[in-house]
C-alpha positions in Angstrom: 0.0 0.0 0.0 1.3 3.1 -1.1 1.4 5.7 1.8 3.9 8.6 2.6 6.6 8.3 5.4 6.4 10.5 7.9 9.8 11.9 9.5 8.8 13.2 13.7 14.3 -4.1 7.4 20.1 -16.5 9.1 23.3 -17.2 10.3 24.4 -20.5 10.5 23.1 -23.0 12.6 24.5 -23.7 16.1 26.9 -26.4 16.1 26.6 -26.3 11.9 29.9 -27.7 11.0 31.9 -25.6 8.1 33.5 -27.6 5.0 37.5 -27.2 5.4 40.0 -28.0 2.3 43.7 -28.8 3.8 46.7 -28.3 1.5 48.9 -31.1 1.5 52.3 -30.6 -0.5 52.8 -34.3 -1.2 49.4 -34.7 -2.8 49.0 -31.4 -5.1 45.3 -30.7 -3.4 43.8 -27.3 -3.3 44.9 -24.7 -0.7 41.9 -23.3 0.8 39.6 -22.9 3.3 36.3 -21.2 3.8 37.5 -19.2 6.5 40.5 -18.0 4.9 38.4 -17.0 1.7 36.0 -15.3 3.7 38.5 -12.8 5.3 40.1 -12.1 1.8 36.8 -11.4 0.4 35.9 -9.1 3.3 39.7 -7.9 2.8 38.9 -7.4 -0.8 36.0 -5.3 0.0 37.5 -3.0 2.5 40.6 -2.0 -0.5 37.0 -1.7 -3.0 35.2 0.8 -0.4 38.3 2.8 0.6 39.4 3.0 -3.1 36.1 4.5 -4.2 36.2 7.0 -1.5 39.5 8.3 -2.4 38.2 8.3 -5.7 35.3 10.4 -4.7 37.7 13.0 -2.4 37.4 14.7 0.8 34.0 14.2 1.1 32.9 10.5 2.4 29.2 10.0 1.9 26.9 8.0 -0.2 25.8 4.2 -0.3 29.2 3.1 0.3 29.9 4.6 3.2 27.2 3.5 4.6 27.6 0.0 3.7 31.3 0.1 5.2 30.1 1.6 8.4 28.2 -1.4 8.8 31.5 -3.2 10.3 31.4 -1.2 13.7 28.9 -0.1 16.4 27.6 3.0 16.9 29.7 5.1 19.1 27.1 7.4 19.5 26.6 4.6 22.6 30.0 5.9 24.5 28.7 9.6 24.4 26.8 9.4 27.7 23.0 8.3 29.5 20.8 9.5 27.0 17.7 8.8 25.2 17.9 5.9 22.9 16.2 5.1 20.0 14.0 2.0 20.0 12.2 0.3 17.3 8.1 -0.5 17.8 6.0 -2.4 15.7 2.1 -3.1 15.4 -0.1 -4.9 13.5 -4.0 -5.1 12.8 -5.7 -7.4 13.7 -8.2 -9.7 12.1 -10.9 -7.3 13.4 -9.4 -4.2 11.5 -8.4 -3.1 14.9 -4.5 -2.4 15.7 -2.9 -4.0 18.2 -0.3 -1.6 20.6 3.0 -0.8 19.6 5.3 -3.8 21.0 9.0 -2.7 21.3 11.7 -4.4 20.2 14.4 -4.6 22.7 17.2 -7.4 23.1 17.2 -9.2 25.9 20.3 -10.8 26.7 20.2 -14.9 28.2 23.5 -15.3 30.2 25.3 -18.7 30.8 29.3 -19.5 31.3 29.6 -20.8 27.3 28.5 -17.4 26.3 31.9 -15.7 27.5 33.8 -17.8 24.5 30.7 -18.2 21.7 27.8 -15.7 22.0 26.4 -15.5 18.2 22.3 -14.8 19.8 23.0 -12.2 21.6 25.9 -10.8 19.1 22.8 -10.9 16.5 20.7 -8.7 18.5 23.3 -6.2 19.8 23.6 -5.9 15.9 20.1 -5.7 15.0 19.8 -3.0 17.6 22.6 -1.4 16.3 20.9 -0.8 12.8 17.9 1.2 14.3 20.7 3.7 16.5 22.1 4.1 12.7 18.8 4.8 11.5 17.6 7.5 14.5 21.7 9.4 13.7 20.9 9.6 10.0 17.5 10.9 10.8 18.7 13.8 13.2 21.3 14.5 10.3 18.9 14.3 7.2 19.6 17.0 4.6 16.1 19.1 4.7 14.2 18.0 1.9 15.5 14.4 2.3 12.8 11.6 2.7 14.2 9.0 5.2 12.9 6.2 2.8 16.1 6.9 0.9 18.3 6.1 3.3 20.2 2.5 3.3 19.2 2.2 7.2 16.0 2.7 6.7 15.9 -0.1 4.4 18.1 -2.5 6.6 15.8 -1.6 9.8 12.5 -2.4 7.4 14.1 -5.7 6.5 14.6 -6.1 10.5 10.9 -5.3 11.6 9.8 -7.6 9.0 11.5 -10.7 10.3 10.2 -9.7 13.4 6.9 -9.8 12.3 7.6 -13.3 10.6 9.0 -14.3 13.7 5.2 -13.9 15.3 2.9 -15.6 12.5 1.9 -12.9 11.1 2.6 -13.4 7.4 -0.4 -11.9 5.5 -1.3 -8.7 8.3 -1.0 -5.3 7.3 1.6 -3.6 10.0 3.6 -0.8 10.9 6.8 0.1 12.1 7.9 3.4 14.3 11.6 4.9 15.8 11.0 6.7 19.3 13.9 8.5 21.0 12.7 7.0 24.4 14.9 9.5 27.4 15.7 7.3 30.1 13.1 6.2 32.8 10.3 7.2 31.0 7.4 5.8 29.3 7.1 6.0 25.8 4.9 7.8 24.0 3.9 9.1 20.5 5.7 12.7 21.3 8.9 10.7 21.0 8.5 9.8 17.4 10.8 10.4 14.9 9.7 8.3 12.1 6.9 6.3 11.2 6.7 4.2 8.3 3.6 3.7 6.2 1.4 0.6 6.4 2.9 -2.4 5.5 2.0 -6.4 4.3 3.7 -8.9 5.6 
């Protein structure tokens, strides 16, 4: 459904063994390994990114920034107790009424293994990191700017609808919203700073 936006988207299974290929000298086999080609590809795209920025100049903006900035956490998160942006989502229900915004907010589940291999919780610090992207490029949009153009808004739409997934709701019309929530206080639609237009699932 085509509305306006209004300014105010697996990893691998746990314990999924990964395919290896050894070198051995006095057989002539292949020298590789999925690891190893994963961090030259990733190495490979780094030299691609940087190049095109100092291509481009100075200035470093556009898609690719973006894109590269998607290595590392927001540091926004070191500047001090704040308000934080948080990420709700609703959907109406089968009798045309909406159901109330449910935030989305990582919870973490704590046990000794999680010191050496922590992938869940890892995935939602990450997931929660794409929405404080979102809220920064929202408080810095050029004026004139819809937010829909921005790659985090795509990458948060992508997030809230595999959340809706998640909860069976494949076929419901829903809705997603960004509130910059101050601290110890309950939300509310004065803290809005984007709402997206109605959705299918």
């Amino acid at each position: 459904m085509n509305q306006g936006l209004s300014l105010i988207q697996r990893c691998p299974r746990d314990g999924e063994e990964i395919p290896l290929l050894k070198f051995n000298r006095h057989q002539n086999t292949i020298v590789t390994s999925t690891p190893t080609l994963a961090l030259a590809l990733i190495a490979a795209y780094f030299v691609f990114v940087f190049g095109s920025l100092i291509l481009r100049g100075r200035e470093i903006s556009g898609p690719w920034w973006y894109l590269l900035r998607s290595f590392f956490p927001n540091w926004r998160f070191y500047h001090g107790f704040g308000s934080q942006p948080r990420l709700f989502i609703r959907f109406q229900q089968p009798d045309d009424e909406w159901s109330a915004w449910q935030m989305f907010m990582p919870r973490a589940t704590f046990s000794f293994i999680d010191l050496f291999h922590n992938p869940r919780n890892n995935l939602l610090l990450a997931n929660q990191n794409l929405v404080d992207h979102l809220a920064f490029d929202i408080q810095t949009l050029p004026e004139g700017t819809s937010a829909s153009e921005l790659v985090s808004y795509h990458m948060v739409l992508q997030l809230a609808h595999s959340l809706v997934q998640q909860q069976g709701l494949t076929g419901y019309r829903w809705q997603f919203q960004v509130l910059q929530v101050p601290p110890l206080q309950t939300p509310n639609e004065s803290m809005t700073i984007l709402l997206s237009p109605v959705l299918q699932a």
